[in-house]
C-alpha positions as CSV (number, residue, x, y, z in Angstrom):
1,X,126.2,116.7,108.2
2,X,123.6,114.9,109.7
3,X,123.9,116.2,113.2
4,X,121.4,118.6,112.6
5,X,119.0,115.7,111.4
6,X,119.9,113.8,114.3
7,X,119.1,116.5,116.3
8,X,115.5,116.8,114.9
9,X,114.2,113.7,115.0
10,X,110.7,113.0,116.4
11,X,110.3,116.8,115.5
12,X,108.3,118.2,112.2
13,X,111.5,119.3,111.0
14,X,113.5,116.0,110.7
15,X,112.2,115.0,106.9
16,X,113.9,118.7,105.8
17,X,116.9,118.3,107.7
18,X,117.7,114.9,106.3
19,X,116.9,115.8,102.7
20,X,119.5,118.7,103.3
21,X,121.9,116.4,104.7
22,X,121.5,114.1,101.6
23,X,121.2,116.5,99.1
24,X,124.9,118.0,100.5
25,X,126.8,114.5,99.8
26,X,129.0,114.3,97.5
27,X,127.7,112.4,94.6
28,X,130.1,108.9,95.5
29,X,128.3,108.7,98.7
30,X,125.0,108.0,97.7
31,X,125.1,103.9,95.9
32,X,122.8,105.2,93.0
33,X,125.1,103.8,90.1
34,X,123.7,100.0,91.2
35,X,120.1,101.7,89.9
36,X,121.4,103.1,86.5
37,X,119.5,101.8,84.0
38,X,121.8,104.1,81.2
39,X,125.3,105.6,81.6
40,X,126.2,105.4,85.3
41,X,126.7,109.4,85.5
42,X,124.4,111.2,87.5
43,X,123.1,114.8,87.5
44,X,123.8,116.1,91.1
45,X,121.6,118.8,91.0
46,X,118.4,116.5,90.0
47,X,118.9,114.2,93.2
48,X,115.6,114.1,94.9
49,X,115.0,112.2,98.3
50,X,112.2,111.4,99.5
51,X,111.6,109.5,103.4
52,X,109.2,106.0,102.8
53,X,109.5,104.7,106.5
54,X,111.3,105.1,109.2
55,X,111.9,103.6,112.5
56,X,114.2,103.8,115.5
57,X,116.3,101.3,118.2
58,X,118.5,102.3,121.2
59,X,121.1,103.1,119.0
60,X,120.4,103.9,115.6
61,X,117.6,105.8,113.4
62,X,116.6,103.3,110.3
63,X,115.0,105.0,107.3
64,X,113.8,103.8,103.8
65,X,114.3,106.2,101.5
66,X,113.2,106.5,97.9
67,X,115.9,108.9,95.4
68,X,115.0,110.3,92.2
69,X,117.4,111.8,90.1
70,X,118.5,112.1,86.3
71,X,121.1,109.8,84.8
72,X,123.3,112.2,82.3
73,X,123.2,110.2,78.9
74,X,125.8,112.0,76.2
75,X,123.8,112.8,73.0
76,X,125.5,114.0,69.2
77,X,125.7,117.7,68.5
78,X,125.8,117.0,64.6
79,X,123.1,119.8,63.9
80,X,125.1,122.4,66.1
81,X,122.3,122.2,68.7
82,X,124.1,122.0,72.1
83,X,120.8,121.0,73.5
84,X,120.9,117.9,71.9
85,X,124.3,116.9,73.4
86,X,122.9,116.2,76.9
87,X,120.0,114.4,77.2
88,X,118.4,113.4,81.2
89,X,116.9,110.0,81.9
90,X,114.5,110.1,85.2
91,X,115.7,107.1,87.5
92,X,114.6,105.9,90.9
93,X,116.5,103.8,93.6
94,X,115.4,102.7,96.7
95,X,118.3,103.3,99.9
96,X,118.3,101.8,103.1
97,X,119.9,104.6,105.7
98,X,121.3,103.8,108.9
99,X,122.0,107.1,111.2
100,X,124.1,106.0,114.3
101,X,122.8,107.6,117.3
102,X,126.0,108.5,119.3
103,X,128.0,110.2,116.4
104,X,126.0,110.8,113.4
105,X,127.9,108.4,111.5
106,X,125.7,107.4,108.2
107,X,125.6,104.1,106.4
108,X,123.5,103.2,103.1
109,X,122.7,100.0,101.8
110,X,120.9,99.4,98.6
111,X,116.7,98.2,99.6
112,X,117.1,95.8,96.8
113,X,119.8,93.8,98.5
114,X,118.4,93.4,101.6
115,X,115.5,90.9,102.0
């Protein structure tokens, strides 16, 4: 998944490729239920990542990232208004991504945890 990021990096098209790579995790991949504020059940399709730093060694790419997405909070349909039964919340979290170098392998850590 993110060979192709791997691949890019130093280039213009890294930032795409990596937003691809995290947009097409499944959802129990990401740690985003530590920064629900609400229910703990996330929208998939709202997930938004954005790159805030990055950085490199010999054998890993570091990057902060910044993910907005929409927490899912369950709403009454008493006046027959199916609109009403689901209900988004915006929420942010801030993700720490290590890319290992040699095999792509990904690890996240939570930015708030890490001092």
């Amino acid at each position: 998944m993110f060979n192709k990021a791997l691949e890019c990096w130093g280039s213009d098209e890294f930032p795409q490729k990596f937003k691809q790579a995290i947009k097409s995790l499944e959802l129990g991949v990401l740690p985003l239920v530590d920064c629900c504020n609400h229910s703990a059940v996330i929208d998939q399709d709202t997930i938004e990542p954005i790159i805030l730093s990055s950085s490199e060694t010999s054998t890993k790419i570091k990057i902060k990232m910044g993910v907005f997405f929409c927490e899912v909070l369950s709403g009454c349909a008493c006046s027959d208004d199916p609109s009403q039964a689901k209900i988004l919340e915006n929420s942010y979290c801030e993700l720490l991504v290590e890319i290992d170098r040699a095999n792509a392998q990904v690890e996240f850590t939570s930015a708030s945890s890490v001092s």
